[in-house]
N, C-alpha and C positions, 0 to 999 in steps of 0.2 A: 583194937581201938584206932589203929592206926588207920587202917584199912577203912574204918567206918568214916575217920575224917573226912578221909580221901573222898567217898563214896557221897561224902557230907557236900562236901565242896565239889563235886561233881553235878549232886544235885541239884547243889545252889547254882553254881553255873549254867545246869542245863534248864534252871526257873530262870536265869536272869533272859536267857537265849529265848527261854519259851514266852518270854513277858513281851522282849524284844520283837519276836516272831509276830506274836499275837499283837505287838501294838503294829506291827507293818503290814501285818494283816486288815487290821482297824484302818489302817491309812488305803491301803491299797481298796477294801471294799470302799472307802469312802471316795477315793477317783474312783473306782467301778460305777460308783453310784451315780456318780457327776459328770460321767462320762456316757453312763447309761441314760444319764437324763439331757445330756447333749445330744446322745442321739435322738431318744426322742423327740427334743425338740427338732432336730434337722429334718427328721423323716414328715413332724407336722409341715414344716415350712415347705419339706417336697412336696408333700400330699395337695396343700393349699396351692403353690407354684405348678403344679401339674392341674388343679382343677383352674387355674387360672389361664393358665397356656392352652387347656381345652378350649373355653369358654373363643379365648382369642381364635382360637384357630376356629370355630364355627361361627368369630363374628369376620373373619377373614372371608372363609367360605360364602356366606352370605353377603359378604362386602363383592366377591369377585362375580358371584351368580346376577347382585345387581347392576354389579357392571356388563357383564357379558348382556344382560338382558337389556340395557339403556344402548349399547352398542349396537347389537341387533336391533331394535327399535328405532338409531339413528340411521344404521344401514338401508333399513327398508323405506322410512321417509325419505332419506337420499335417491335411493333409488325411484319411488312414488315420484319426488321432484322431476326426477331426472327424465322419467317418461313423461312425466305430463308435460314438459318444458320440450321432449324430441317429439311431443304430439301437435303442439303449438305450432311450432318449427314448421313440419309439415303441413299445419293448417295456412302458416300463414305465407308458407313457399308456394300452396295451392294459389291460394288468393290474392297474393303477387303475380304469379303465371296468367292467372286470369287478366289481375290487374292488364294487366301489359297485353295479352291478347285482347283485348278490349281498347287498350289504346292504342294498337298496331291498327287496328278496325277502325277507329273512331277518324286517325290520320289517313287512312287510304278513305274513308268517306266523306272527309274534309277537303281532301286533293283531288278527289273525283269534283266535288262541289264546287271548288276554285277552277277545273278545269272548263264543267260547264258552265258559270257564271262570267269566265272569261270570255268562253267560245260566245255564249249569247251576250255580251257586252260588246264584243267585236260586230256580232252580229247587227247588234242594234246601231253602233255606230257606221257601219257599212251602209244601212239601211235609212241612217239619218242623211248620211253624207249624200246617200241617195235620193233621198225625199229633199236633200235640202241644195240640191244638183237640176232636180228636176225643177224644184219651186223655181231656184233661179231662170232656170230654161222658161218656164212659164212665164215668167215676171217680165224677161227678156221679151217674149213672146205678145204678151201685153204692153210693153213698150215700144215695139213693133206696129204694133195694132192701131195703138194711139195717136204715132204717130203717123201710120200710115191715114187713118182718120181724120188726122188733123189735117195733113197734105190734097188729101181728099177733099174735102169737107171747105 
């Protein structure tokens, strides 16, 4: 009997232990559960946060492809500029060269023309001074005349 006490309250102790167990068990699946449900939750948020950071990264990619491409784009007008402006340049260093050879010509044709129009101005005055050299001689001549006539006469 004694033995059976023992056995009794052995029992009872190993119920109070196995109540104890099982409620820590209860408790422990219940953070298992809330834990398991935390994870799931994180793994959503990964999942969402990864299709999110995709999404970004191919609006990046397509953010840098339009850049690249607006760069090239300004590249190539820059440089389109750039020739048609070193095409200018030499059209209009032609057409300056000319200019100027043209007015180097138009100056020596000018001073060719001053030169003749001085020589025959000279001319013409030598030739005045001369007709108007002679007139006198003449005139003298005729006053000569008249009065030789007069003396005469």
């Amino acid at each position: 009997q004694e033995e059976k006490k023992q056995l009794t309250l052995k029992v009872e102790e190993l119920e109070r232990k196995l109540e104890t167990t099982s409620a820590q068990n209860i408790e422990f699946l219940q953070v298992i559960a809330k834990r398991e449900e935390s994870i799931h939750q994180c793994q959503l948020r990964l999942e969402e946060k990864t299709r999110e950071c995709s999404s970004l990264a191919r609006q990046l990619e397509m953010a840098i492809e339009d850049a690249k491409r607006q760069v090239e784009q300004t590249r190539e007008r820059a440089t389109s500029r750039e020739r048609a402006a070193q095409s200018k340049m030499l059209d209009l260093e032609a057409q300056l060269s000319r200019n100027k050879t043209e007015l180097n010509q138009l100056r020596r044709s000018k001073d060719d023309a001053e030169r003749r129009y001085e020589s025959r101005l000279q001319d013409l005055k030598d030739r005045l001074e001369q007709s108007e050299s002679t007139n006198r001689s003449m005139q003298n001549y005729v006053q000569f005349l008249k009065s030789s006539y007069a003396n005469v006469f």
